[in-house]
TIBAGU-868345 format. One record per residue (C-alpha): residue in three letters; x, y, z. Coordinates in steps of 0.001 Angstrom, whole numbers, padded with zeros to 6 digits, always signed. Each point is the difference from the previous one (the first is absolute). Layout:
// residues N
ALAXYZ...
// end
This chain:
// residues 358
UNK+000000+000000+000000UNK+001294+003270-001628UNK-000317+003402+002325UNK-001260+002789-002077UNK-000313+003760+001183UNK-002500+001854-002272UNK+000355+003417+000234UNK-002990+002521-001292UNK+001286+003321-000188UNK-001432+002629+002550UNK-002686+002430-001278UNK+000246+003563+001242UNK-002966+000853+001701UNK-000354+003281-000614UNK-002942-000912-001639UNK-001883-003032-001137UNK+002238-002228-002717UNK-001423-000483-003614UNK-000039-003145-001494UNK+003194+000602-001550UNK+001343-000720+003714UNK-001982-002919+000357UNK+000560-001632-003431UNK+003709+000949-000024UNK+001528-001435+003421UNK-002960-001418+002462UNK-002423-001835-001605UNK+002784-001418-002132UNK+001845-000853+002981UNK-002963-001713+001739UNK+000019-002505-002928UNK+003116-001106-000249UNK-000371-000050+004488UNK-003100-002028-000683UNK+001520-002692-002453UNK+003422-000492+002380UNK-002131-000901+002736UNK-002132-002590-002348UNK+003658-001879-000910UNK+000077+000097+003755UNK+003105+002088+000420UNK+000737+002681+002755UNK-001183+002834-000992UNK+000046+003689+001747UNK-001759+002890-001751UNK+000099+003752+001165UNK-000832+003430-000696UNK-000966+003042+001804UNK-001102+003706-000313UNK+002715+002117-001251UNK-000317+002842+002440UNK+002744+002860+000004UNK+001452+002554-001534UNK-000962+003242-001690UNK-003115-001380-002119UNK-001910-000681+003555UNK+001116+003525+001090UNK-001261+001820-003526UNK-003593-002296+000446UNK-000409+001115+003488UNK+000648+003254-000199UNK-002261+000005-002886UNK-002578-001767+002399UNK+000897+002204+002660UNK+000571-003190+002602UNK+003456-000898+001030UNK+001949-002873-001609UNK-000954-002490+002518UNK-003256+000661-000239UNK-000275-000869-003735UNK+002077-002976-000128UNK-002007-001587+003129UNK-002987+001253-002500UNK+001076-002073-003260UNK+001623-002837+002128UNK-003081-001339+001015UNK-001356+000712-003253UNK+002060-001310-001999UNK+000121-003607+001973UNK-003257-000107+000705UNK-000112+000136-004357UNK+002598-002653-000443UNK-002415-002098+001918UNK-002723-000009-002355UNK+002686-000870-003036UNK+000665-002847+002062UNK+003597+000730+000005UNK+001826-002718+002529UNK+002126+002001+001741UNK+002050-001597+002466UNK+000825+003576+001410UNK-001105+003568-001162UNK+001537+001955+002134UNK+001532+003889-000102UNK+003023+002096+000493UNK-001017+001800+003050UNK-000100-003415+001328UNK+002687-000110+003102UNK+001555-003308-000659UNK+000558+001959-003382UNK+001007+003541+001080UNK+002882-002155+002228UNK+001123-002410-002043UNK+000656+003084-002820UNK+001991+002070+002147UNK+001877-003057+001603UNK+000810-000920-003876UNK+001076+003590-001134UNK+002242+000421+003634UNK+001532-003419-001355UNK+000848+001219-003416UNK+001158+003714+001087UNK+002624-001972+002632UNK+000997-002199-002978UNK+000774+003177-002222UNK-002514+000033-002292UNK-001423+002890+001102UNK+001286+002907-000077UNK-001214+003577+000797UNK+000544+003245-002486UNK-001101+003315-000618UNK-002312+000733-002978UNK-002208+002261-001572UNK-004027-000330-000089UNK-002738+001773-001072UNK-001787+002275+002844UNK-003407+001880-000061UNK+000696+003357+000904UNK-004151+000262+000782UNK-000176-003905+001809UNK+003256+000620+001575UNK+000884-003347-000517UNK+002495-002470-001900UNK-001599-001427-003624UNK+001340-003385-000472UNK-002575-002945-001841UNK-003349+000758-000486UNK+000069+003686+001771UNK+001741+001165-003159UNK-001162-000719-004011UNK+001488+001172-003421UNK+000911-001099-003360UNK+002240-003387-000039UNK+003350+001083-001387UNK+000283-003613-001561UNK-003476-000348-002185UNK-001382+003555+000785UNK-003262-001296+001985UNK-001464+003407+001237UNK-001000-001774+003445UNK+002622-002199+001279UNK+001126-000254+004044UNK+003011+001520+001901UNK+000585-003994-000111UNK-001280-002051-002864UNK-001782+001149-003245UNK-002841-001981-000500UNK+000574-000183-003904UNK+003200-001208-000393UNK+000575-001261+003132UNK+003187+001339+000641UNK+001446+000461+003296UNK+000396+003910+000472UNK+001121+002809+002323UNK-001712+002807+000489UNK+002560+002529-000737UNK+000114-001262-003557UNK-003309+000555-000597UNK-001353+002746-002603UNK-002214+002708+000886UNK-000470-001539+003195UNK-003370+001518+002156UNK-000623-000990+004076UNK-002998-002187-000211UNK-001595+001308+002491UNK-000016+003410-000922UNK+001204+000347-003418UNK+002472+002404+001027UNK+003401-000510-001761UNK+002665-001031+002717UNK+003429+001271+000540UNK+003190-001859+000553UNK+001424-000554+003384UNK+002506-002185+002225UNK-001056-002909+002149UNK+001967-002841+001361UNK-000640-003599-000750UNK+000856-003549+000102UNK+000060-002072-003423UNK+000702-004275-000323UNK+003452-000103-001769UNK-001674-002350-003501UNK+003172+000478-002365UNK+001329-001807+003009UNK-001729-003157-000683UNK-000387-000098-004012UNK+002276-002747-000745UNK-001547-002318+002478UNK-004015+001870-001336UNK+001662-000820-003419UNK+001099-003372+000610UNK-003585-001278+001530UNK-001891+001750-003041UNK+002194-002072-002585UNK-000739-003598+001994UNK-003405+000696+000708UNK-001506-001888-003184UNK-003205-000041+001958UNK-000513+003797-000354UNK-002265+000978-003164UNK+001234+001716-003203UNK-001831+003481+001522UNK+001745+000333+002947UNK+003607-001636-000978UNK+000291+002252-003207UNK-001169+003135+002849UNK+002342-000630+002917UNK+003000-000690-002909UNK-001010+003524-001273UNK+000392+001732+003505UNK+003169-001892+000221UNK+001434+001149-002979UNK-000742+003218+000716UNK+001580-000366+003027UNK-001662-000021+003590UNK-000198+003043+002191UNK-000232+000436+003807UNK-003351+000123+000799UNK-001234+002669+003023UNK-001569-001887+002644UNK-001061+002649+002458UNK-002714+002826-000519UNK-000707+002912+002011UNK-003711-000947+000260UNK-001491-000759+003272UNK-002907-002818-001446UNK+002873-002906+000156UNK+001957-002246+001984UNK+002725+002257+001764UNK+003564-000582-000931UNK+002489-001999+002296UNK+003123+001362-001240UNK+002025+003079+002844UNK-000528+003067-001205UNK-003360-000932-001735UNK-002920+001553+002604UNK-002721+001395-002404UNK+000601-002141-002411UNK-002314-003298-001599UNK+000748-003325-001961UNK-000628+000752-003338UNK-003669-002036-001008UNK+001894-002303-002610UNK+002717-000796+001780UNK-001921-001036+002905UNK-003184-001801-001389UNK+001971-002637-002289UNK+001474-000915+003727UNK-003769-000942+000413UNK-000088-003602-001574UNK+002375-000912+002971UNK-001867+001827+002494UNK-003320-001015-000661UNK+001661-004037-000033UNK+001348+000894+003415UNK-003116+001039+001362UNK-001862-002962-001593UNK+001801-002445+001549UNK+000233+002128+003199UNK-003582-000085+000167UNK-000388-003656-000793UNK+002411-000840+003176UNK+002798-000538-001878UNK+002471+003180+000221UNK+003412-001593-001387UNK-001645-001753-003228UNK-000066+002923-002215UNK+003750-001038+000181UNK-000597-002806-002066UNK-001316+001538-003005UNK+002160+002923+000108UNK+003208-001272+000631UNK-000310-003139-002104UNK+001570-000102-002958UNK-002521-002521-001472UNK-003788+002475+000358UNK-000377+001048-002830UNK-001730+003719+000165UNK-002341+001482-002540UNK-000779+003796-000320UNK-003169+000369-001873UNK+000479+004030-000283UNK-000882+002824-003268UNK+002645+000949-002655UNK+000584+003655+001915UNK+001313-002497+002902UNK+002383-001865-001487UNK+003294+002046+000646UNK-000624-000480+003832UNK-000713-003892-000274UNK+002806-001087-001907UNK+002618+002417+000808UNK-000483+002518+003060UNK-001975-003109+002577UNK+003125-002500-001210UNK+002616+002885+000522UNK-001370+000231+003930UNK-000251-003314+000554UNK+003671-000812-000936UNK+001562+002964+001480UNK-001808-001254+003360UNK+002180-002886-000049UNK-002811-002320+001694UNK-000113-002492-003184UNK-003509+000844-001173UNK-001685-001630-002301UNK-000062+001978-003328UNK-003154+000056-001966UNK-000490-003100-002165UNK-001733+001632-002396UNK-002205+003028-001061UNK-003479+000128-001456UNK+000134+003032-002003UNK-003535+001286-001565UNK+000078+002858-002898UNK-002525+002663+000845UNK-003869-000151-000536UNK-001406+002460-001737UNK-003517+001603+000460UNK-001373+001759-003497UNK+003677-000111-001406UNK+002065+001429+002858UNK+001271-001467+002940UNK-001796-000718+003725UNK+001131+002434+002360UNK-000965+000935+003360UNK+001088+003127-000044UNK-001715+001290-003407UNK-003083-001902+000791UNK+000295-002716-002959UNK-001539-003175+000213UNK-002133-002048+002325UNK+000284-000426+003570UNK-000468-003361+001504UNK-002854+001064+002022UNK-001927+001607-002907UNK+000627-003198-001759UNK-001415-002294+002276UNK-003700+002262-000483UNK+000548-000968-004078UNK+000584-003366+000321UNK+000389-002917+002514UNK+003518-000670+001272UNK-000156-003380-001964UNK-000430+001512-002786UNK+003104+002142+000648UNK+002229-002851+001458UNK-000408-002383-002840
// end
């Protein structure tokens, strides 16, 4: 008997997720969970509400409710809705979960002491009329790869690629539209270049990885990987471990792909059994799977491996992941943000869930 970890990527619940979410990483996820257990092998499936970071803080000052507040809100929600797909979860969880919030700063205290972290000055976007720092969703402007008029301070949603919001053109504060000035803040960034060889290395073996997300991660690699910032000066996060860093949070990626291990540990925690999460994540044999969408794939083949090797605790790497292209809705992509698509509640009031599922 085989042990499998099946891995659904987390929906951000700053809202209710569209069936591109559903389609795309859980539903597909809850098949594959569903026919492992059938052959009779061990099988542990998790997810879990997404729930930091600067898209909560936009929605809830937008709602005018604070960020805990809205994330209890769509938590509840959002499970409760997973329930009537019949999605077998063996844990849905979420990041302001304590076993969670620990285990991320225990991990990210590791890594800084083993010097992959270092700390740096830099300079960010700022809202002269917020008063605050811009970084990831508090800031949009034109891509300055494909020249998408509406991409993040992190990620544009059209190509995909991984951004910073300095480079961004004709950038605007999203919460006021204002355009931001330039100053200095300090912050601590995970030292990638330093593990490309060995990022490189378990791209090229992995034959298990599809054609989508091996040609992507070879692309970032020939391009050449860059530190990545893993602090923010937002308060809606999991505060940083590292001296020197009061004020400062976990940025939301780089915490919730820590999440599949989290959500094991508390599984198994809850079950009795505290120490077996052990044996799926340090066995070389589990084979994970990480049903997640395209715009994910940078942070499931190379950033999660990258953290997991520099911890130097022998993780398992993922096995494998399931990669879906985008739906589309009348031609143009699903997106939460723009309000394209269907949401899984307003499909289960067109059709039954059956009809859905299968």
């Amino acid at each position: 008997m085989g042990k499998w970890l099946i891995c659904a990527a987390w929906p951000y619940i700053n809202a209710v997720p569209h069936l591109g979410t559903l389609i795309g990483s859980v539903l597909s996820a809850d098949v594959i969970a569903r026919f492992l257990r059938l052959k009779g092998e061990d099988v542990v499936f998790v997810s879990g509400s997404d729930e930091h970071g600067t898209p909560i803080e936009v929605e809830a000052i937008r709602q005018n409710i604070s960020p805990k507040e809205l994330t209890d809100k769509y938590h509840e929600l959002v499970k409760k809705l997973f329930d009537l797909w019949n999605i077998s979860f063996d844990n849905y969880t979420r990041t302001e979960n304590p076993v969670h919030i620990e285990f991320v700063r225990n991990f990210y205290l590791n890594l800084y002491e083993r010097g992959y972290i270092y700390e740096k000055e830099i300079e960010m976007p700022y809202c002269p009329r917020c008063q605050i720092f811009l970084p990831d969703r508090f800031i949009e402007g034109e891509c300055p790869y494909c020249h998408y008029e509406k991409a993040r301070g992190d990620q544009c949603d059209k190509c995909g690629r991984l951004l910073e919001p300095v480079k961004l053109i004709n950038p605007r504060c999203n919460i006021c539209g204002e355009r931001p000035i330039i100053k200095k803040t300090k912050h601590w960034f995970f030292d990638l270049p330093k593990l490309t060889d060995k990022i490189r290395d378990y791209i090229e073996k992995n034959t298990n990885l599809p054609p989508n997300a091996r040609n992507m991660s070879l692309s970032m690699l020939k391009e050449g990987l860059k530190p990545r910032a893993i602090t923010r000066d937002n308060k809606w996060g999991i505060p940083a471990p590292f001296p020197g860093a009061e004020g400062k949070t976990i940025y939301v990626w780089m915490e919730a792909v820590l999440g599949y291990i989290t959500a094991t540990i508390e599984y198994f925690t809850r079950k009795g059994e505290p120490e077996k999460w052990k044996k799926f994540w340090f066995d070389s044999n589990t084979k994970s799977v990480y049903f997640i969408g395209k715009d994910n794939i940078p942070f499931h083949t190379i950033i999660f491996p990258a953290l997991l090797i520099a911890s130097g605790e022998n993780y398992v790497l993922p096995w494998t992941v399931s990669s879906t292209e985008y739906l589309l809705f009348k031609g143009e992509k699903f997106s939460k943000s723009r309000r394209i698509g269907i949401w899984i509640d307003e499909a289960l009031k067109l059709f039954p869930v059956d009809y859905w599922r299968f």
